[in-house]
N, C-alpha and C positions, 0 to 999 in steps of 0.2 A: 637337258637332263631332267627326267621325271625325280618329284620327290623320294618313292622310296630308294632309286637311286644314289640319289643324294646322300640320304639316309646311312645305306650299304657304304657308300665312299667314306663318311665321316667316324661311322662305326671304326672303319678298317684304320685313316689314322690317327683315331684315338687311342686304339692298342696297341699302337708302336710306340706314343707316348707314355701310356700307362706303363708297358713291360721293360721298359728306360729308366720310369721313376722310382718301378718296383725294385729294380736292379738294385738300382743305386741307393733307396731306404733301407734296403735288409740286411746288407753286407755289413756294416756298420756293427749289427747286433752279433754276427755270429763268428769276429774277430778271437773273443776268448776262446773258442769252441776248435777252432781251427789252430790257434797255436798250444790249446795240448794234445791235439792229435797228432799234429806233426812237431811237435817241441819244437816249436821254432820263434822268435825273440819279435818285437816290438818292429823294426825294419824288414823283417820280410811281412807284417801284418799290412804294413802302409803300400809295400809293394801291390797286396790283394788287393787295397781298395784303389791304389793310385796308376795300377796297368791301365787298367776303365779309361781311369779320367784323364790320362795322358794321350796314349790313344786316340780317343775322342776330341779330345783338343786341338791335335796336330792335323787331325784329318777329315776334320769340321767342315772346313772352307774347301777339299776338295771334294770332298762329297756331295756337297751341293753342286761342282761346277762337273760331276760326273752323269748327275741327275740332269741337268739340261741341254749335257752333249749328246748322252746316249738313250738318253727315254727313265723319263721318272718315277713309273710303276718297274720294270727292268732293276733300277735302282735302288728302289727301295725292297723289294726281294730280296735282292742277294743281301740287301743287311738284313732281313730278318732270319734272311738262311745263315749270316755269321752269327748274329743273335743267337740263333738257336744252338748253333755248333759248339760256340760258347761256354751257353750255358749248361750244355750236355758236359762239354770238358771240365769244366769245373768240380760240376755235381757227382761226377767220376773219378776226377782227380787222386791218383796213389800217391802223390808226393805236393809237395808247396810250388814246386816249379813249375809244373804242368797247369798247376788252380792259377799261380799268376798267367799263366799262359793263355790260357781260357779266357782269363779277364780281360787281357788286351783283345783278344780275338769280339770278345763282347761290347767293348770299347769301338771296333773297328764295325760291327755292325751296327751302334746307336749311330756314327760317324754319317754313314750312309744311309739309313732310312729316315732318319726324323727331318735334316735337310728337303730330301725330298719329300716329306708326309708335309709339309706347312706348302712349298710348291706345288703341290697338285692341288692342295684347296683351295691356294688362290686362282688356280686356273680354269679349276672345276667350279667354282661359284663365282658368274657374272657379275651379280647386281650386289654393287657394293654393301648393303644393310645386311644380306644374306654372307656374304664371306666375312664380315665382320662377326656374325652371330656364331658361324663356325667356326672361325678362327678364337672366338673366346670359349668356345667349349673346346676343344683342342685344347688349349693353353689349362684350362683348367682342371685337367686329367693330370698334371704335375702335382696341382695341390691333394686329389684324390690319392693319387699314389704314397705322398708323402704321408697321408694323412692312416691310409690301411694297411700299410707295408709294414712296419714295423709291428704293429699289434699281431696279422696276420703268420708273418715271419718270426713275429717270439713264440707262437701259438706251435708253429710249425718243428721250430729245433725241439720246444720242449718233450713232443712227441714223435716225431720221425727224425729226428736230427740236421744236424747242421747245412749235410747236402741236400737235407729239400728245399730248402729257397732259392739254390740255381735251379734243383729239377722242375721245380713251378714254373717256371718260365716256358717249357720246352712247350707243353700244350697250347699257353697261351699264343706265342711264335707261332707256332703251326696255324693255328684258326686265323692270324691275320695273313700268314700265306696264301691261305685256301680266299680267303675273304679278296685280298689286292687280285688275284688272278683271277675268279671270276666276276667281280667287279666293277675294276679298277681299269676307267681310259688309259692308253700310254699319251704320254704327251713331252714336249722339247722344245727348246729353245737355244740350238745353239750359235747364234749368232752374239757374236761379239765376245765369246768365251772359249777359251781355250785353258788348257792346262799348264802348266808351270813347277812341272815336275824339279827343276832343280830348285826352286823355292820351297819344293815341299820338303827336299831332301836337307836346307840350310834350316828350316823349320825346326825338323822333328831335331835336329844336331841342337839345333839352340836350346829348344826346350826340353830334350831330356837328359841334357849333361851336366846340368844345372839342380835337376830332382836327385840323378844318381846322385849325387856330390852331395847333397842334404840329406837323403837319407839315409846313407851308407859311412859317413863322415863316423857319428856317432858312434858306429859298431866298430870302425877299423881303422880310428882314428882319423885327425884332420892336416897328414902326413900324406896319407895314402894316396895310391892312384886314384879313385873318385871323384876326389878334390884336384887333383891335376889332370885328368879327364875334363876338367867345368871350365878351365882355358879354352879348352875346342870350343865350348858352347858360345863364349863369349865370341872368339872370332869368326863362329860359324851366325851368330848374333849377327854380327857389324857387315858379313858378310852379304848377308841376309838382304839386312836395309838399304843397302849399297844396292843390290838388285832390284830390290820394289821403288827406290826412289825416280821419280818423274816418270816412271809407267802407268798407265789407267786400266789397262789388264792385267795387270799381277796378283797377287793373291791378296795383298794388304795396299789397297791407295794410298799412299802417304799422304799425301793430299788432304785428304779426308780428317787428318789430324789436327791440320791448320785451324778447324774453327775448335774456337775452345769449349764449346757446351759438349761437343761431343767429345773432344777427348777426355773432358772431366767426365763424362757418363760412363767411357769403357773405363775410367780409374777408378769411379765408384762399384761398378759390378764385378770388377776381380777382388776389391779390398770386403764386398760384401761377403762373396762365397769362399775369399779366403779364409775368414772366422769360421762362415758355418760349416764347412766341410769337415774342416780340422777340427773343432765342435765334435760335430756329429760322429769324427772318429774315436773322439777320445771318452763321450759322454757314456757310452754305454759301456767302456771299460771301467770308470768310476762306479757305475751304478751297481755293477757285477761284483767289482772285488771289493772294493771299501765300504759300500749300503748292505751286502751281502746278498742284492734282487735279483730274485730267480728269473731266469732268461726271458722266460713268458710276460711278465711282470712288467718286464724294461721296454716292453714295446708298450705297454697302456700308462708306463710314468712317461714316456716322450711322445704321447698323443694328444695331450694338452700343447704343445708347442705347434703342431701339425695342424691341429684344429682353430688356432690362433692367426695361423698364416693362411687357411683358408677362407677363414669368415674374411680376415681383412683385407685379405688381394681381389675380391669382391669389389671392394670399394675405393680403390687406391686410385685408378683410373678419375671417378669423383671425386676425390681428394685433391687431386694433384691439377684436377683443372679447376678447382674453388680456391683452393690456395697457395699454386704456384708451387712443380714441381720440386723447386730448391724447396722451398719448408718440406714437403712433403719425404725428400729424400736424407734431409739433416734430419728429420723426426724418426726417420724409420732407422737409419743409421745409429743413433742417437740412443734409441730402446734398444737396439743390438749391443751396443757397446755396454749399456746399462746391464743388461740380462748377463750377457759374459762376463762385467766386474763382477756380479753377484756370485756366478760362479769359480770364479777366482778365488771365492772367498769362504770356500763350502770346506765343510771337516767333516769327521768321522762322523759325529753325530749331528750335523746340522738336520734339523726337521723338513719332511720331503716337502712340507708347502713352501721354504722359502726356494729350493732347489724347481717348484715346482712355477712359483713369483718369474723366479731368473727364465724358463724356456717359456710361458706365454712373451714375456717384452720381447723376447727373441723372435719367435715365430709371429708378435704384429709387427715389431724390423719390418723382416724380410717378406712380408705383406704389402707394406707400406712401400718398399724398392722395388718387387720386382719389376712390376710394371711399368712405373714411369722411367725407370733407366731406360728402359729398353724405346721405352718413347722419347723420351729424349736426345737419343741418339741417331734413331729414325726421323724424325724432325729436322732435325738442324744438317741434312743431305740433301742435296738435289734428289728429285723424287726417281728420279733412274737409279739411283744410290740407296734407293731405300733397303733391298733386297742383300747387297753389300753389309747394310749398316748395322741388318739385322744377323746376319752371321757374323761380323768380326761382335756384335756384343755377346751371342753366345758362346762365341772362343773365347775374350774375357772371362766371360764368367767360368771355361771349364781351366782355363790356366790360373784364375785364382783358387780353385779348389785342387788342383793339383800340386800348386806349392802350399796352400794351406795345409794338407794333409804332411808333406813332407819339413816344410819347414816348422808346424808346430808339434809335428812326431818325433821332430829332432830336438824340440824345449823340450818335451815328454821325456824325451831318454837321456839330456844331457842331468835330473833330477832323479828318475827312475831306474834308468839301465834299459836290459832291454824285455824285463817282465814284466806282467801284465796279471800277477798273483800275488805278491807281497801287499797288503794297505795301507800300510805307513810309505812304503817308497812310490807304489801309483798316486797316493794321494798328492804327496810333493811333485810329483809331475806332472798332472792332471791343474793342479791349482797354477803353476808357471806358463803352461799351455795355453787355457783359459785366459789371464790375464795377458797374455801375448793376442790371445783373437780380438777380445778387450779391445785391445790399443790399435787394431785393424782397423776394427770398425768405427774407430775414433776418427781416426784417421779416414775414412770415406766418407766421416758427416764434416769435417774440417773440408775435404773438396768440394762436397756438393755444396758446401755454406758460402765459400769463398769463388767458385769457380763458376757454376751455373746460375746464368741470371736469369730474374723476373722474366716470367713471360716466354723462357726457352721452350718450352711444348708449343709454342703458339709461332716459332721461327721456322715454319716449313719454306724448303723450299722449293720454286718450280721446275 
């Protein structure tokens, strides 16, 4: 493949990356915007962000395994055509149910494309030095996203409103359409994969009867059928395990869990994005109602966090091979924890530098994890396993942001209610939230400190 080829190819999945991260930073900001157009309370807000991220979680690992039955540019298509479908529905959206609806539908296209956007680069770049090169520009099109989305997206509601940050999406979508079809190999691999449709079906029962029940608990009490609905989850849970155990093609190797570096690496990467997610939902409601900051505003006071996490995930990779992933994953854990006690700890008029102190430790965190989790986990697999190891950690990571949203939306409104206008009541909920992500992230540097030994980046195996 001639270089500008290459080029054209890397171009095309970096904008499935990018228009993922986009997604997912700017939703966050325009949650007030959308609950007074549609008057609608704190649990249908987590519904918007956490259709996405549920979604996407549940149909992670089939995505990938659709990409290499049926053709990986094919596949990645049709997600950026759900992508786009999506965020057409959203940005259109006449009611709340139709916007969550969109969501999921946008959820189901990240599902499908980015699986196979990381598969065709490694298939499309032979010599190892070169997919590596690509694969780290790929990977750091997250931290771009993270880092202009929000600025961009405050920019945008302040002057064209709240629906233009799904409609930005739509043109984006379209150009890597045009881009994968005219320059994008098909390629497959299906050998040795097959699908596991009824695992997908005890999957999605497990994990999302478990969210209804948290974040519908709150609104309709913890009586209700939602909460007796999360029995299914659980038996659809055990059901689950029951099915994947001693299989090597199922959707989850159990297997695979037996060695402890890696199961403490997928513990760490759900306990990480379960803070930041939940974070992320709840900070730009603080920023709005209780600091009084104008929408546009709240994307350049949460760009020092973004810009934190990008300078330091740079370096994380050298970090974590000088001084041993475990330090490096208790450290990064460790300033997350640190950053969200701070914010636990904000009032009406706390001054925006210390508020401002709390998201840089936050964003070098999550700098300082995201990479060596993920190698970590990669590592410590048989190398046939690697491609495995690196989808069950980005399901990790979206099932700890989708109970982070839900379970810390549910600290938020068991303080708050279910408004997102009052200061005095967001604030007390906002501060209980906080110190609930806190105590997550405590808890991921407590595993990585005790669970992952010296030397675990350095345990590949053959």
């Amino acid at each position: 493949m001639t270089s500008p080829r290459r080029s054209h190819l890397l171009l095309t999945m970096c904008l499935a990356v990018l228009i993922a991260q986009l997604d997912t930073s700017v939703v966050n900001l325009v949650t007030r915007p959308i609950s007074a157009r549609f008057g609608v309370g704190v649990s249908a807000l987590q519904w918007v962000v956490d259709a996405y991220n549920l979604s996407y979680a549940c149909l992670l690992l089939t995505g990938g395994a659709l990409g290499d039955l049926y053709g990986r540019r094919r596949v990645f298509m049709f997600g950026l055509v759900a992508f786009t479908a999506g965020s057409l529905a959203c940005g259109l959206a006449p009611n709340v149910a139709l916007l969550i609806a969109g969501r999921a539908l946008t959820g189901l296209g990240a599902a499908l494309a980015l699986p196979s956007s990381l598969a065709i680069l490694t298939v499309s770049f032979a010599d190892p030095r070169q997919r590596a090169h690509a694969i780290g520009i790929w990977a750091s099109c997250n931290g771009i996203g993270l880092a202009i989305g929000p600025t961009v997206g405050g920019a945008l509601v302040e002057h064209a409103g709240w629906r233009s940050v799904f409609l930005l999406i739509v043109p984006i979508a379209l150009a890597g359409m045009i881009l994968a079809y005219r320059g994008v190999p098909e390629s497959a691999d299906p050998h040795g994969r097959r699908l596991d449709p009824i695992g997908q079906l005890l999957a999605i029962a497990a994990l999302a009867a478990p969210v209804l029940a948290v974040i519908e608990a709150p609104r309709l009490g913890w009586s209700s059928w939602p909460v007796l609905a999360a029995a299914a989850g659980v038996t659809a849970m055990v059901l689950f395990l029951a099915a994947q155990r001693g299989r090597n093609d199922g959707m989850v190797p159990l297997a695979l869990f037996q060695n402890h570096a890696f199961a403490a690496a997928m513990a760490v990467a759900a306990l990480m994005t379960f803070g930041i997610y939940g974070m992320l939902f709840l900070l730009p409601i603080y920023l709005q109602a209780v600091r009084g900051t104008p929408i546009d505003m709240v994307g350049l006071e949460m760009l020092p966090m973004a810009l934190a996490f990008v300078a330091v995930s740079r370096r994380s990779g050298r970090l974590a091979a000088g001084y041993g992933a475990r330090a490096v994953l208790t450290a990064g854990m460790g300033f997350m924890s640190a950053g969200m006690l701070m914010l636990g700890l904000v009032e009406a008029a706390s001054p925006l530098w210390f508020v401002e102190l709390a998201a840089l430790s936050i964003g070098a965190g999550l700098g300082l994890c995201g990479g060596p989790v993920m190698a970590v986990a990669v590592a410590n697999v048989l190398r046939v396993r690697a491609g495995t190891a690196s989808g069950l950690s980005n399901t990790a990571r979206m099932l700890g942001a989708t109970l982070g949203v839900a379970v810390l939306g549910a600290i938020y409104a068991a303080r708050a209610g279910q408004g997102v206008a009052d200061p005095a009541l967001v604030l007390a909920g906002v501060q209980a939230a906080f110190r609930g992500s806190a105590t997550s992230a405590f808890a991921g540097a407590l595993v990585a400190c005790l669970c992952i030994r010296r030397g675990a980046l350095e345990q590949v195996l053959a």
